[in-house]
VOGU-3710 file (C-alpha; in Angstrom, 3 decimals, decimal comma):
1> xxxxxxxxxx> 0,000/0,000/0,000  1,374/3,781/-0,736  2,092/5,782/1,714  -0,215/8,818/2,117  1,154/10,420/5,344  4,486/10,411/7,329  5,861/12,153/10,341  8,893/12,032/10,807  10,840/13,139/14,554  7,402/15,657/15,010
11> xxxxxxxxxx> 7,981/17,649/17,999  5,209/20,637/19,329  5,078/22,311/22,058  2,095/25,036/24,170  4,632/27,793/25,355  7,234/25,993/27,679  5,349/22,831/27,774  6,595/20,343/25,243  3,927/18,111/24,411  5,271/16,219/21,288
21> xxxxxxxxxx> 8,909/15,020/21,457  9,934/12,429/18,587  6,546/10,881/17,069  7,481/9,050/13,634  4,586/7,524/12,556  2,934/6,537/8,666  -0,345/5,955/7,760  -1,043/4,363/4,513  -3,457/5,101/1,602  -7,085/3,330/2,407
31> xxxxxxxxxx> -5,909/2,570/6,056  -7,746/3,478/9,302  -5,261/4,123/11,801  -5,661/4,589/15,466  -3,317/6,304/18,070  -3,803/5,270/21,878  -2,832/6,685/25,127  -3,096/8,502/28,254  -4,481/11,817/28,861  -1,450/14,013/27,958
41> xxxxxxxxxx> 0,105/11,487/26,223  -0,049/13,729/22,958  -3,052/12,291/21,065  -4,778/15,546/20,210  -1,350/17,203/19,877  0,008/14,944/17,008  -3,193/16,015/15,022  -3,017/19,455/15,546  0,571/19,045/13,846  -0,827/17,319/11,216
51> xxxxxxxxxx> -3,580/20,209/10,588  -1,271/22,707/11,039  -2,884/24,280/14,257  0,084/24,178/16,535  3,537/24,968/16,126  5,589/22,283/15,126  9,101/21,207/14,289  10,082/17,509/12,070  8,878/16,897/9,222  5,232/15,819/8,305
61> xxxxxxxxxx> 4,764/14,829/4,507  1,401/14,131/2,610  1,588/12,060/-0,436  5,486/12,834/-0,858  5,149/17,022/-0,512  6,110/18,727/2,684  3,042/20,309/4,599  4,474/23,447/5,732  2,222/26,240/7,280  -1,356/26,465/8,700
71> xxxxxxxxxx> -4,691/24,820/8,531  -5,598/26,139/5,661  -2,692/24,823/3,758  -3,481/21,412/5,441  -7,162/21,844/4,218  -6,357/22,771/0,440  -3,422/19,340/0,365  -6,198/17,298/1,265  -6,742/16,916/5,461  -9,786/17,349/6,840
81> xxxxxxxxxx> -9,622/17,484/10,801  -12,895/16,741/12,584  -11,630/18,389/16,356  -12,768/17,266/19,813  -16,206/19,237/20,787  -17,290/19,085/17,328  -16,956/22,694/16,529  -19,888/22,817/14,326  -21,392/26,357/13,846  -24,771/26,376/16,183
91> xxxxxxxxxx> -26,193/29,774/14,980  -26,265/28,432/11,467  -28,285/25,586/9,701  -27,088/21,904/8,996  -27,099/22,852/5,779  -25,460/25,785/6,044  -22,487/23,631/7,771  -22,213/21,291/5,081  -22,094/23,929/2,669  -18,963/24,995/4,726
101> xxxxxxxxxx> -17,143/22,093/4,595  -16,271/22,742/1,276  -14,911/25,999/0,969  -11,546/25,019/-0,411  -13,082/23,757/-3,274  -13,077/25,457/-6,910  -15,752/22,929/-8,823  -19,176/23,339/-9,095  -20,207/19,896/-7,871  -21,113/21,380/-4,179
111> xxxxxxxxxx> -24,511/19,940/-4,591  -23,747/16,599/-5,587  -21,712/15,753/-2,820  -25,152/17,166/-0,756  -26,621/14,420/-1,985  -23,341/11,608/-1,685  -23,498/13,059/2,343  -27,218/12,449/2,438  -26,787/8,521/1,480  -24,702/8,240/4,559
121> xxxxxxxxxx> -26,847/10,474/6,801  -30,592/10,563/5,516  -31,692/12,766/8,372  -29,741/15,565/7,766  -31,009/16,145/3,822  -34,763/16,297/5,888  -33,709/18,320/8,062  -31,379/20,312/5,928  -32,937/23,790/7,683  -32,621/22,726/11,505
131> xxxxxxxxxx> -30,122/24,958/13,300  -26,858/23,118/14,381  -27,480/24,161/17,987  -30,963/22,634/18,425  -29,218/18,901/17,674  -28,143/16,493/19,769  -24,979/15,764/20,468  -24,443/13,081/18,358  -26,164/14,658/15,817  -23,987/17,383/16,426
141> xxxxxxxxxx> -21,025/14,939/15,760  -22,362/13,451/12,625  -23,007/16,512/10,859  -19,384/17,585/11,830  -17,873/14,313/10,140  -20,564/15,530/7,015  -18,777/18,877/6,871  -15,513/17,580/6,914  -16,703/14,804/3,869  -18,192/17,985/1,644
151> xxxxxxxxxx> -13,938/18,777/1,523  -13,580/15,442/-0,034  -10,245/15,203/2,096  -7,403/12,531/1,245  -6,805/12,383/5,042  -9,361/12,587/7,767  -8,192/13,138/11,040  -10,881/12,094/14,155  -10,197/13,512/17,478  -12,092/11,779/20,331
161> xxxxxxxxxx> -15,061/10,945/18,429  -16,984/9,114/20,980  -16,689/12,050/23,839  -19,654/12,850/25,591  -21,785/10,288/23,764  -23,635/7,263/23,819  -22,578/3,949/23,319  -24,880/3,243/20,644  -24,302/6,580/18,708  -20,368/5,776/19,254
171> xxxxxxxxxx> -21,127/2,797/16,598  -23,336/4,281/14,520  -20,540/6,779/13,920  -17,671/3,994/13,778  -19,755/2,117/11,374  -20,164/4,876/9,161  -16,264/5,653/8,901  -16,010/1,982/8,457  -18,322/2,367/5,325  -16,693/5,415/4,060
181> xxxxxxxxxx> -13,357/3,756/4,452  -14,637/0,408/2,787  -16,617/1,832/-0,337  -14,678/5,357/-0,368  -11,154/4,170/0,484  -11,083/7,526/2,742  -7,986/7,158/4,973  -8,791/7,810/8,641  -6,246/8,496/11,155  -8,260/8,571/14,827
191> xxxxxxxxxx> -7,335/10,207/18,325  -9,367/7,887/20,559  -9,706/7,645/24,603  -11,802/4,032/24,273  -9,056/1,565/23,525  -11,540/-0,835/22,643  -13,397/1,382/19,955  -10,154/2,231/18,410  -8,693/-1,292/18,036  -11,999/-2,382/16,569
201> xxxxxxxxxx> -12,347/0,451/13,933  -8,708/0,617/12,880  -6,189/-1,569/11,131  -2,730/-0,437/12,796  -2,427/1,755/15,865  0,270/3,511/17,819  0,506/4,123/21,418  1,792/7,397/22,848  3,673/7,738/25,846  4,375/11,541/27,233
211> xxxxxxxxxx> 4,941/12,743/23,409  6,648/9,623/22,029  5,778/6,371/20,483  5,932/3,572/22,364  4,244/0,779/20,748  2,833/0,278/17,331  1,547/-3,170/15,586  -1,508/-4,125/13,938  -4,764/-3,582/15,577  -5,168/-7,229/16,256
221> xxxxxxxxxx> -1,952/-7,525/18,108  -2,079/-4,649/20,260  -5,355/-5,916/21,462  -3,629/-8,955/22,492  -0,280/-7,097/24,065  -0,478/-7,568/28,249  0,973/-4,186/28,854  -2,276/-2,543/26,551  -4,609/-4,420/27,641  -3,659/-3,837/31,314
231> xxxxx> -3,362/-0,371/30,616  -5,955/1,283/28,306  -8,555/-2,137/28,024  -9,026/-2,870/31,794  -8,045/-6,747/32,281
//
């Protein structure tokens, strides 16, 4: 499989605090990839690098080309970064949202892809008019994984999807990126707290320790390492 993104000795730091020291890590084209770990460990951190939302020093390459510079650099190469908390705009409609997810584009076929989002999320082409605020949270979720799909991104970055939400709306969303990944081939690199969710969604993951890697392997064998299971699965 090619190799879509790579970070290479990625370190980022908040002011004095360094929260990234040495993360290497590559995600191939088609794959969903998970990366595990602590609170603090550097989970959100490594894809704020990615996006371009934090200062950062290594190098972090996208089909072969540097990204240097901000998010909207990262948006326009092809990364769409769905953030913890959603950030979806609640004064505005669900429509409206979508419609905002694709601002980098240049083509015309905005209104297609309305209707490609719809197949995966029938509710929100009924209730295209609703305002963002008046959802529920996992609605509020959904239609910010919708936005980032109107960019049709190369990369999609999930941070802490299943925050603040149900367990049965945690795999309705799963199963959807599953889906998109399986019919699509979107390539789906995921920040995730629930070890468990993560290991079943993904292929590969890594495991973050205080701003480094220390373990990566295949989703299957993780899941079967004593030191992760002890840790982040509970027996």
């Amino acid at each position: 499989m090619k190799t879509l993104l790579e970070l290479d000795g990625v370190a980022a730091r908040y002011g004095p605090v360094q929260a990234l020291s040495d993360v290497s890590l590559v995600v191939r084209e088609g794959e969903v990839v998970a990366v595990l770990g602590a609170n603090g460990a550097g989970k959100t951190t490594t894809l704020r690098a990615i996006s371009g939302t934090v200062s950062r020093s290594g190098t972090i390459e996208l089909d072969g080309k540097q990204l240097k510079g901000g998010p909207e650099v990262a948006a326009k190469a092809g990364v769409a970064h769905v953030p913890e908390g959603r950030g979806t705009f609640v004064d505005l409609t669900v429509t409206e949202n979508l419609k905002l997810g694709a601002y980098t584009r240049r083509d015309r076929s905005v209104k297609a892809d309305l209707t490609r989002i719809a197949e995966y999320f029938p509710w929100m082409a009924e209730r295209g008019g609703q305002r963002a605020g008046t959802l529920s949270g996992g609605e509020q979720q959904m239609l910010a994984l919708g936005r980032a799909l109107m960019s049709r991104p190369r990369l999609l970055l999930l941070d802490e999807p299943s925050l603040g939400l149900a367990p049965m709306i945690v795999r309705e969303f799963f199963r959807i990126v599953r889906r998109l990944n399986e019919d699509e081939g979107l390539t789906v690199l995921v920040v995730e707290q629930d070890a468990r969710i993560a290991l079943n969604a993904s292929r590969r993951a890594y495991v973050l320790e205080v701003g480094r890697v220390a373990l990566t392997g295949t989703s299957d064998e993780l899941r079967d390492d004593e030191n992760v299971r002890r840790s982040y699965l509970g027996y």
